[in-house]
N, C-alpha and C positions, 0 to 999 in steps of 0.2 A: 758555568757554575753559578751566575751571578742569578739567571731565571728563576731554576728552581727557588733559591732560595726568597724570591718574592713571591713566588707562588706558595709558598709556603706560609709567610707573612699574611699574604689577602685568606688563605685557608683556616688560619688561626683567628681571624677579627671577626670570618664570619659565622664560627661554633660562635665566638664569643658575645655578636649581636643575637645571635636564634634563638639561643638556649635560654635567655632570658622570657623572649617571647614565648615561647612552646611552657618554661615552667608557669608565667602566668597562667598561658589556658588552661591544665590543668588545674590550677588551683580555684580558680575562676567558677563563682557558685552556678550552678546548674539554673536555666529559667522553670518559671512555674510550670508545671504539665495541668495545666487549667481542664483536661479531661479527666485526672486520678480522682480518687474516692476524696474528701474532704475527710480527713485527721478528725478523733474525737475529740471531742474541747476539754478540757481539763483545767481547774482550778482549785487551790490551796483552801477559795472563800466559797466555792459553790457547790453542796453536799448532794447528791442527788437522791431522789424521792419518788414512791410510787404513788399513782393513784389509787385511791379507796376503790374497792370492789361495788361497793353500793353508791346510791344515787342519792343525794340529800334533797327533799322540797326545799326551794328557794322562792325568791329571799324567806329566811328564816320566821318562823311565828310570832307575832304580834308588831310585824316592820309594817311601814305608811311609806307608800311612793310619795319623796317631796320634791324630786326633781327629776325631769325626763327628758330627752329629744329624742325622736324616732324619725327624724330628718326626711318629712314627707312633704317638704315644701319645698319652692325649688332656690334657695337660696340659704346661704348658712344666716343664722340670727346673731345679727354682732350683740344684741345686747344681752345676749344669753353666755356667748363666748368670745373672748381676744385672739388671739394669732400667737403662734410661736415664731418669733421674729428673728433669733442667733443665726450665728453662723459656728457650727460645732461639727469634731473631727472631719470628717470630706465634703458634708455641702452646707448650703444655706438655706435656711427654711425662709418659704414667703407667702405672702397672704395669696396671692394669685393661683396657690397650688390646690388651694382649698373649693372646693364645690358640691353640691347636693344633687345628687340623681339617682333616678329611679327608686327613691325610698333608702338610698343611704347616703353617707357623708364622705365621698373620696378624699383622699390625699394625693395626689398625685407625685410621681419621684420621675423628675429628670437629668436628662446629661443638656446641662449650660451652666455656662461660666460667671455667676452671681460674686460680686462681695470676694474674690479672692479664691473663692471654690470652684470645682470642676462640676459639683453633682448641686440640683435643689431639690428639699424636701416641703415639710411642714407640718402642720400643728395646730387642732385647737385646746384654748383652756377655758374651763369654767368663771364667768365671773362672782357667780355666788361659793363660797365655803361653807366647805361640811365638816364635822370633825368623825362624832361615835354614827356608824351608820354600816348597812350593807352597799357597797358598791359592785355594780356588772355592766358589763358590755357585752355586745355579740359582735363579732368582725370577724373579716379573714384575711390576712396577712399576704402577702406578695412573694410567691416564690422564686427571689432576685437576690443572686449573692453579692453580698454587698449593703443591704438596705438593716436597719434596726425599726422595730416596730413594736411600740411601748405604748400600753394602758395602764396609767399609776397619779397618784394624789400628791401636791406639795403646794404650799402657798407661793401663792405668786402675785408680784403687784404690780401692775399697771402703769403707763406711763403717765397714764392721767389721774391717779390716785397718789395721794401723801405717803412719803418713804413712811419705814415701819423698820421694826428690828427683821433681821435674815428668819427663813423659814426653819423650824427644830424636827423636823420628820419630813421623811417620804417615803410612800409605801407602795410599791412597783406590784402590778397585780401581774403584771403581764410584759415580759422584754423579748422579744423572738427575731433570730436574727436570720434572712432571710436563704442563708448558702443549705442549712438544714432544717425543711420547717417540721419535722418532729421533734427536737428541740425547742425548750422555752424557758425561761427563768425566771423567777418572782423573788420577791425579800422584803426588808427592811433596813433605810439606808438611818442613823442616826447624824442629822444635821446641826446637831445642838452646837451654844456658841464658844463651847469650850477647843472645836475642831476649825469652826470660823476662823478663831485667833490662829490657828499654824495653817497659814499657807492658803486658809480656806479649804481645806480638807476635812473629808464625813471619813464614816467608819460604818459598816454593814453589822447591824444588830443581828443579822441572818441572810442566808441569802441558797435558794435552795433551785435544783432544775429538775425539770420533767422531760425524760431524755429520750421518751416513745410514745410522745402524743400523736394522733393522728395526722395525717397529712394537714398543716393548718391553712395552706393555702391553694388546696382545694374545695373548703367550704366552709361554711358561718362556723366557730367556734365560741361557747359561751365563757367568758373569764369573770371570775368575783372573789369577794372578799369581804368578811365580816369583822368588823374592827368597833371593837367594845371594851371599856374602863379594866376588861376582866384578862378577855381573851381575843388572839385575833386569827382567824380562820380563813387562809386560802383555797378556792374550787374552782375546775375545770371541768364542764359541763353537765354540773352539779356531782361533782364526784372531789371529796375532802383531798388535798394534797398536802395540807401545812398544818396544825393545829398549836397555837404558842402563847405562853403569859403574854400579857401586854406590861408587861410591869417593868419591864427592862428598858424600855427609851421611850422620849419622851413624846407625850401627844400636843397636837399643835391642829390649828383650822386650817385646811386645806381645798384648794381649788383641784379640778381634774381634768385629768389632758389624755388628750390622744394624740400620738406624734407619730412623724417617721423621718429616720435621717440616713446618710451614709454613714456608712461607720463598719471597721475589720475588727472591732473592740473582741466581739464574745466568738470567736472561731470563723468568722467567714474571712476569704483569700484575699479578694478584691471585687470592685464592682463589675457585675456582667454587665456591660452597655448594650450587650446584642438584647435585651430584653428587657430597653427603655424605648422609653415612655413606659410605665406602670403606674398601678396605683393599691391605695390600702384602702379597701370596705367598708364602711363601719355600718348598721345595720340599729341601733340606739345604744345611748348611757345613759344608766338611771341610778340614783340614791333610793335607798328606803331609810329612813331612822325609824326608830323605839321610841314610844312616847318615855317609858324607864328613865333614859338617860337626859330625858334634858336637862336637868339640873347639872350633871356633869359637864356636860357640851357647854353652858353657860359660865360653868366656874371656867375653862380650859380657854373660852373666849376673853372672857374677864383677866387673866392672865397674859394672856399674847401684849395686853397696851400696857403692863407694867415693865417700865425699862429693866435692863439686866445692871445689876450693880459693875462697875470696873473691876478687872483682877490685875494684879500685878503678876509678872512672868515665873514668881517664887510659889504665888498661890495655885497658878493656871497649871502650870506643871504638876503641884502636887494633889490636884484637883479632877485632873483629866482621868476618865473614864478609858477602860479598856476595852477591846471587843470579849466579850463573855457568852458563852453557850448559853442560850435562852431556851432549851429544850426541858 
C-alpha cells in the first residue's frame, strides 16, 4: 500500500511542474514571420494624400539656382557640407559612410557595431542656410527594411561654429522608410522654444504621406518643395501633393541634409542584414530662391540673433501653442 501511494505523490508534483511550463508556451508571443506581408502603417498624426493628376514646371517661375551639387567629382566638398555625426534609434552615422561616385553621393548603411549600435548610417548637411526658397533632390532610396531615408531642412550648427539659440522649424520634404518603398512621408515639424522648454519636445504643424508612390528604390525619384512668406508647396515628381499657409509655424534659416539611419519608427519590422551592405543615391540638391523675398529672408535672419526673452513656467504654459489644422 505504501508504493502506490508515492507513486502517486511523484505523479501529483509532476502535472504540477508541466503545467506551468506548457501554460507559458501557450501564452508565449509568437516570433515574427519575417516572410508576411508588412501591416499598413497607420497614425493618429499622418493624413494621407494624393498626388495631383498634372505635372507642375519646376522649380517655380521667376526662382535663381543659388546653391547646387550634382556630385560629379570624386569626393564629397567638406566646405560645402558637415557630416551627420549622432548616434539615433539603431545605428550610428559616420563620416566614412559618406562617398561620391559615378556622378552621385552615396550613403552607405551597414551592419557594425559603432558607438553602442549594431547598424551605421550617415549624413550630409549643408553649411550655407536658406530660408524662402524652392528646395529638390533626386535620389533613390534603398529597398532595406529597416533603413529611414530623409531629405528635409533645419538649422544646424557646427562644432566649429559659436552656439546660437535651438533651431524653430523643420521641414521634412521627404522621410521614406525602407520595409515599403511606395510609401513616403513629408510635413512640418514646429521646433519653436516654447516645446524646447518641456523635455525638448516639437509638435508636427502637419504631417501627411503618400501611400502609392512608385517603387522609390527602383529608380531616381524627384522630391521638392516650395516654401514662401505665403504658402508652402510639397511635390513629387513635379506633381503637387501638399498645398498650405505658411502662416501657422514659425520660419527660421535653415541648413539641408540628406541622411539615412536605422530606425522601425514609421512601420518597418526590423533590419534585414541579409541585404547589407547598401546604400542611398543621391543624384544632386539644389535651392533656387525669388529675388521677391529677400527682404523677408533678411528680416527672418535678422531675427534668428535676437535672444528669446525668459518665461517663467506660469507664462510658458499659458503661452504654449497647440497643434492646429493648417489646412
Amino acid at each position: 500500500m505504501k508504493y502506490p501511494r508515492v507513486l502517486l505523490c511523484c505523479l501529483a508534483l509532476a502535472v504540477a511542474l508541466v503545467t506551468p511550463a506548457l501554460t507559458a508556451a501557450e501564452s508565449a508571443p509568437a516570433m515574427s514571420d519575417r516572410t508576411a506581408k508588412r501591416p499598413k502603417f497607420t497614425s493618429k498624426i499622418h493624413i494621407p494624400v494624393q498626388l495631383a493628376a498634372e505635372v507642375t514646371p519646376l522649380p517655380p517661375a521667376g526662382y535663381e539656382l543659388v546653391f547646387a551639387d550634382e556630385f560629379n567629382g570624386e569626393k564629397i566638398d567638406t566646405a560645402t557640407w558637415g557630416f551627420r555625426i549622432d548616434s539615433k534609434m539603431l545605428s550610428t552615422q559616420q563620416p566614412e559612410n559618406i562617398s561620391v561616385k559615378d556622378g552621385n553621393l552615396e550613403i552607405a548603411l551597414r551592419k557594425e557595431s559603432v558607438r553602442g549600435k549594431d547598424y551605421t548610417g550617415g549624413g550630409v548637411i549643408s553649411r550655407r542656410t536658406f530660408v524662402y526658397g524652392y528646395y529638390e533632390a533626386r535620389f533613390q532610396t534603398p529597398g532595406v527594411e529597416g533603413w529611414h531615408t530623409a531629405f528635409w531642412s533645419m538649422r544646424k550648427r557646427f562644432p566649429d561654429q559659436p552656439p546660437g539659440p535651438p533651431a524653430l522649424l523643420e521641414l521634412d520634404f521627404c522621410e521614406q522608410d525602407g520595409g515599403d518603398p511606395h510609401f513616403y512621408s513629408f510635413g512640418i515639424i514646429n521646433q519653436s522654444r516654447w516645446h524646447q522648454r518641456k523635455n525638448r519636445q516639437s509638435w508636427n504643424a502637419g504631417r501627411w504621406v503618400i501611400e502609392d508612390a512608385p517603387d522609390t528604390s527602383l529608380s531616381f525619384n524627384i522630391w521638392g518643395c516650395e516654401f514662401t512668406p505665403e504658402v508652402t508647396r510639397f511635390y513629387f515628381n513635379g506633381r503637387l501633393t501638399k498645398e498650405i499657409s505658411s502662416a501657422g509655424f514659425p520660419h527660421d534659416e535653415m541648413s539641408v541634409w540628406m541622411s539615412v539611419i536605422a530606425s522601425t519608427l514609421k512601420g518597418d519590422r526590423w533590419v534585414d542584414e541579409s541585404k547589407l551592405p547598401n546604400a542611398v543615391l543621391c543624384d544632386y540638391i539644389r535651392v533656387y530662391q525669388h529675388p521677391k523675398y529677400r527682404e523677408a529672408e533678411a528680416a527672418v535672419r535678422a531675427a534668428v540673433l535676437i535672444p528669446l526673452p525668459p518665461l517663467d513656467k506660469k507664462d510658458a504654459a499659458a503661452a504654449e501653442p497647440r497643434p492646429a489644422n493648417l489646412d
